[in-house]
C-alpha positions in Angstrom: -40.3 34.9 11.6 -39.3 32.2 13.5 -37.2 33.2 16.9 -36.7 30.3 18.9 -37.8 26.7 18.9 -39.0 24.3 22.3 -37.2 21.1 22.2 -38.1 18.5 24.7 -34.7 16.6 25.0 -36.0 15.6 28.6 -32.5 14.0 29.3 -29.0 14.3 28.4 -28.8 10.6 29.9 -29.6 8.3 26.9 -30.3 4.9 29.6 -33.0 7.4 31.1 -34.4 8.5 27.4 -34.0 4.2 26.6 -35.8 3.8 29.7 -38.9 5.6 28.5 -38.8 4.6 25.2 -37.3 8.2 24.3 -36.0 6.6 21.1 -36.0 9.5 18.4 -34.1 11.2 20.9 -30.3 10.6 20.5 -27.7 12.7 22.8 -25.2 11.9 20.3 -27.4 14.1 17.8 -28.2 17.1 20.3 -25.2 19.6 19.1 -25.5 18.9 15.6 -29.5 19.6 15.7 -28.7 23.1 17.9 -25.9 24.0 15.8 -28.1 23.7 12.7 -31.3 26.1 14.3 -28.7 28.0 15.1 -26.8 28.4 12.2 -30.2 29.8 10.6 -30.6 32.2 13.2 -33.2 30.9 15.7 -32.5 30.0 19.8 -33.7 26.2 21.3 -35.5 26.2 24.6 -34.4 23.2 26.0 -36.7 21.3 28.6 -35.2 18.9 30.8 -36.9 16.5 33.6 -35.4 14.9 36.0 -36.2 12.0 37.9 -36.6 8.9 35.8 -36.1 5.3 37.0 -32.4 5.3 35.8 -31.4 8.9 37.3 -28.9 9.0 40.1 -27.4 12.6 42.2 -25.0 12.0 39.0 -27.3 13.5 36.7 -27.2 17.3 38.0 -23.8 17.9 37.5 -23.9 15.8 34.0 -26.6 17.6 32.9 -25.2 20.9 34.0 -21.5 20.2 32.2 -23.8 19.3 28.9 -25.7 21.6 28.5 -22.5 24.0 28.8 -21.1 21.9 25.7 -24.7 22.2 24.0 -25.1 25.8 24.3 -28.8 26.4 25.0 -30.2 29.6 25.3 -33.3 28.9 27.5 -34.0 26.0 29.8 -37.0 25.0 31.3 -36.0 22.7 34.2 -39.0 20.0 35.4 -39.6 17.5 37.7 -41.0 13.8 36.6 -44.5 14.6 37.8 -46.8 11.5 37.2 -50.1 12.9 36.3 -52.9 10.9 37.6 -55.3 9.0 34.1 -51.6 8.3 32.8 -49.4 5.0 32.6 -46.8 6.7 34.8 -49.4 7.4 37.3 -51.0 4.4 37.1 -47.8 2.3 37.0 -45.9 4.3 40.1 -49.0 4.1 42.2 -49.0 0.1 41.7 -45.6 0.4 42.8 -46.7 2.4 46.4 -43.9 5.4 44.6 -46.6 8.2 44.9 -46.9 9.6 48.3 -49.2 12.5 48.0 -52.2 12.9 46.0 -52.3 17.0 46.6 -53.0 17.5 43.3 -52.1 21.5 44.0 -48.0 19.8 44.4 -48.6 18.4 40.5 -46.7 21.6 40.1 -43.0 19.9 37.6 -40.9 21.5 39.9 -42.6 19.4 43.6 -41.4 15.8 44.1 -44.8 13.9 44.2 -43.6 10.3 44.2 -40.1 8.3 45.5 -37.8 8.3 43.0 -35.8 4.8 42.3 -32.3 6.1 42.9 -32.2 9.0 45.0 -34.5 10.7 47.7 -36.9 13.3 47.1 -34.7 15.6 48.8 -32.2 15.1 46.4 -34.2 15.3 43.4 -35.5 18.6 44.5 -32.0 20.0 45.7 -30.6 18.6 42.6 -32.9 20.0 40.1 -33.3 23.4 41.9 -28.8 23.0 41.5 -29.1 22.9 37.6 -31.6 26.2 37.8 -29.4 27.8 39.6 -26.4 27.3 37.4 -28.2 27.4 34.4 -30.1 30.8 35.5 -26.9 32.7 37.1 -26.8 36.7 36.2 -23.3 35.6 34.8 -24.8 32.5 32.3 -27.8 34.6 31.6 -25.8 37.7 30.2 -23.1 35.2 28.5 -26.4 33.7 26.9 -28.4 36.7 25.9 -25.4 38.6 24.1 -24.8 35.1 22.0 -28.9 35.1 21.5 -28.5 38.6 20.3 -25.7 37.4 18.0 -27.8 34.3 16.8 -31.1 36.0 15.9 -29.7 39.1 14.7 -32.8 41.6 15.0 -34.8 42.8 18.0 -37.1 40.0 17.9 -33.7 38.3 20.0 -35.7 40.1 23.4 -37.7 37.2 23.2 -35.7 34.1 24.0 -33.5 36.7 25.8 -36.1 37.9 28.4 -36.8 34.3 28.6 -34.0 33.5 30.6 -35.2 36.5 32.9 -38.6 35.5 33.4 -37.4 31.6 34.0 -34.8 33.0 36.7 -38.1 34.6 38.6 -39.8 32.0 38.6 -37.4 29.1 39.9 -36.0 31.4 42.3 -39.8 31.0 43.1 -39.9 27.6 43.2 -36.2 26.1 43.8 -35.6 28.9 45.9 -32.2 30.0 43.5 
């Protein structure tokens, strides 16, 4: 009964999934793990964060042209948000990184610290870019006939109005 599975790739950079010790996590592996949940009939959710030390603006549209190669049906899109009791937290405080302690902006999709190699601005603009791709009408109907194909039976609505509700809510939040 399976329908779809949540895989936290959390980068199609491999220095950024290095950088955080990611190591399990091999780009080089992502197709062939897809292909295979796939090829028994089940959908991936994908979730992504951007942000890490070794990001750069590059990452959007490297991220964006992959995960057109990768062929995920759902994506859930998040900003690096340090939560405060963890190492991140603790480690980009040290470093004077976080610049607001609102804790109502602790939110995955509000920059809450500086980022190493871009502004905020562009981590925002850049992450709210691969929503808006990701969750066009045009990909999300291309998507949801090949998660119809995939699963086979009507338990395919799910992942399918996935990519619905997700649209809502980052034209919400990235303003898409």
């Amino acid at each position: 009964g399976c329908v779809e599975w949540f895989v936290g790739f959390e980068s199609v950079s491999q220095e950024a999934l290095d950088g955080i010790n990611k190591k399990h996590n091999k780009v080089k592996d992502f197709e062939k793990m897809i292909d295979r949940v796939h090829d028994h009939g089940m959908t991936i959710q994908g979730g992504i964060i951007f942000g890490f030390d070794q990001d750069t603006p590059d990452v959007f549209d490297a991220t964006i042209e992959k995960l057109n190669e990768l062929e995920i049906d759902v994506l859930e899109v998040n900003i690096l948000t340090p939560y405060p009791g963890t190492p991140l937290y603790d480690r980009l405080d040290k470093e004077g990184r976080i610049f607001t302690k609102d804790w109502s902006k602790y939110t995955q999709v509000d920059v809450v610290f500086e980022p190493k190699n871009m502004t905020p601005k562009e981590l925002k603009e850049g992450a709210g870019k691969v929503a808006k791709e990701f969750y066009s009408w045009k990909n999300i109907i291309k998507r949801n006939v090949k998660i119809f194909t995939t699963v086979k039976n009507l338990s395919a609505s799910i992942p399918a109005g996935t990519n619905y509700n997700f649209r809502r809510y980052y034209k919400r939040d990235f303003g898409i």
